[in-house]
C-alpha positions as CSV (number, residue, x, y, z in Angstrom):
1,X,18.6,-15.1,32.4
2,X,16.2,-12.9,34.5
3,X,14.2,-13.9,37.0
4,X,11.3,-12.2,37.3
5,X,8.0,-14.5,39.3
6,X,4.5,-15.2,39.4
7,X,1.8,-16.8,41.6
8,X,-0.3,-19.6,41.6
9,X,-3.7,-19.6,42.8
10,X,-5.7,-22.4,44.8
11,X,-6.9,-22.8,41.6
12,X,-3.8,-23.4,40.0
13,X,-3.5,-21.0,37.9
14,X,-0.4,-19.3,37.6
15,X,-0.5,-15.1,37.2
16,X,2.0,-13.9,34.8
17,X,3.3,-10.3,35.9
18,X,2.4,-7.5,33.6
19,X,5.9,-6.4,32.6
20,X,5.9,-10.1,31.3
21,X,2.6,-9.9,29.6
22,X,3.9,-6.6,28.0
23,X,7.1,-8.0,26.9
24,X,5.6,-11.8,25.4
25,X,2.8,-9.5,24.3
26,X,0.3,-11.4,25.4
27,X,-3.6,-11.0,26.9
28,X,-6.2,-12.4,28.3
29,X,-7.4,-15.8,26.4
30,X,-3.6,-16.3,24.8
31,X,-2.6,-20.1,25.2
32,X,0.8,-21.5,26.3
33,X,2.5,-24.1,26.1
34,X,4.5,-25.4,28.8
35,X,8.0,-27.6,27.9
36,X,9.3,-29.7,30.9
37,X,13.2,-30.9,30.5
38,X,14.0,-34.0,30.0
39,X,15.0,-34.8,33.9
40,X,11.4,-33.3,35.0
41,X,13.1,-30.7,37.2
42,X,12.4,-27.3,35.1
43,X,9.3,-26.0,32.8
44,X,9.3,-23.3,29.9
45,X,6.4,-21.6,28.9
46,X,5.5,-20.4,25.7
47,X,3.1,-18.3,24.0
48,X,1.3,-20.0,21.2
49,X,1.0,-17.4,18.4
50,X,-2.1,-17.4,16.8
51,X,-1.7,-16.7,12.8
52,X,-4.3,-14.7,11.2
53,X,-5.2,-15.9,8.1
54,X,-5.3,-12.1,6.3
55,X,-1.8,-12.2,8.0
56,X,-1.0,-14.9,5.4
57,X,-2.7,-13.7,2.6
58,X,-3.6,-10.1,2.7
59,X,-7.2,-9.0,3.2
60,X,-9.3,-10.3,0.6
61,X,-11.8,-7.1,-1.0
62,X,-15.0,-8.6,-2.5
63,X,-16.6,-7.9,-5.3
64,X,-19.9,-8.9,-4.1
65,X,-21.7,-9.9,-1.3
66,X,-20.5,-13.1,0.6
67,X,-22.7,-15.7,1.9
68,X,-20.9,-17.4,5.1
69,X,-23.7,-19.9,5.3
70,X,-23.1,-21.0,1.5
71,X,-19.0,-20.7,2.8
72,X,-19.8,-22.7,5.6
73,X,-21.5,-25.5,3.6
74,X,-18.7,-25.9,1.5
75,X,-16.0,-25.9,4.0
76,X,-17.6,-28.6,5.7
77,X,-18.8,-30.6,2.3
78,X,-14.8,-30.4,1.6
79,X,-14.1,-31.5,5.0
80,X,-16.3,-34.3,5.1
81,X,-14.8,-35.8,1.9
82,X,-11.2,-35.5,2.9
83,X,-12.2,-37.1,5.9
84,X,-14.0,-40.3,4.7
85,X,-11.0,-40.2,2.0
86,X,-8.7,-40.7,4.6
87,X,-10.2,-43.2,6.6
88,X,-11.2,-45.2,2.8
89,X,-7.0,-44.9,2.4
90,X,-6.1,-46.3,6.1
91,X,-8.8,-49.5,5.6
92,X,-7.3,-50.1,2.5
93,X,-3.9,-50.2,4.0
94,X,-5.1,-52.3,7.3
């Protein structure tokens, strides 16, 4: 294991060295995730990968214009009904 170390700030937050940065390939905004053993004596910090949805399906090439607010609508419309779905399901099983 290597060692390499950071600093925290009166803030406390915690500066992660460059060559680290580099290596996790990781910038500014990134999230972590820190695991603490079971015994509460160490912490391990991980990058949380953020997954691109064209990285999942390819880019998408329209054939005509798209409207976002019309996307939008529906995406919430769908997530509405799911929703109240759901909570219909867990009354019923109350």
């Amino acid at each position: 294991m290597e060692l390499i170390s950071g600093k925290m700030t009166s803030k406390g937050q915690i500066t992660i060295p460059k060559e680290l940065r580099d290596r996790l390939e990781v910038s500014e905004g990134d999230q972590f995730k820190f695991l603490i053993s079971e015994d509460g004596n160490s912490v391990r910090m991980e990058p949380i990968k953020r997954k691109l949805l064209s990285d999942a399906i390819g880019k998408v090439n329209a054939k005509e214009p798209i409207d976002l607010e019309k996307m939008r609508e529906i995406v919430h419309e769908t997530a509405a009904k799911e929703i109240y779905s759901d909570g219909i399901r867990d009354s019923q099983n109350e």
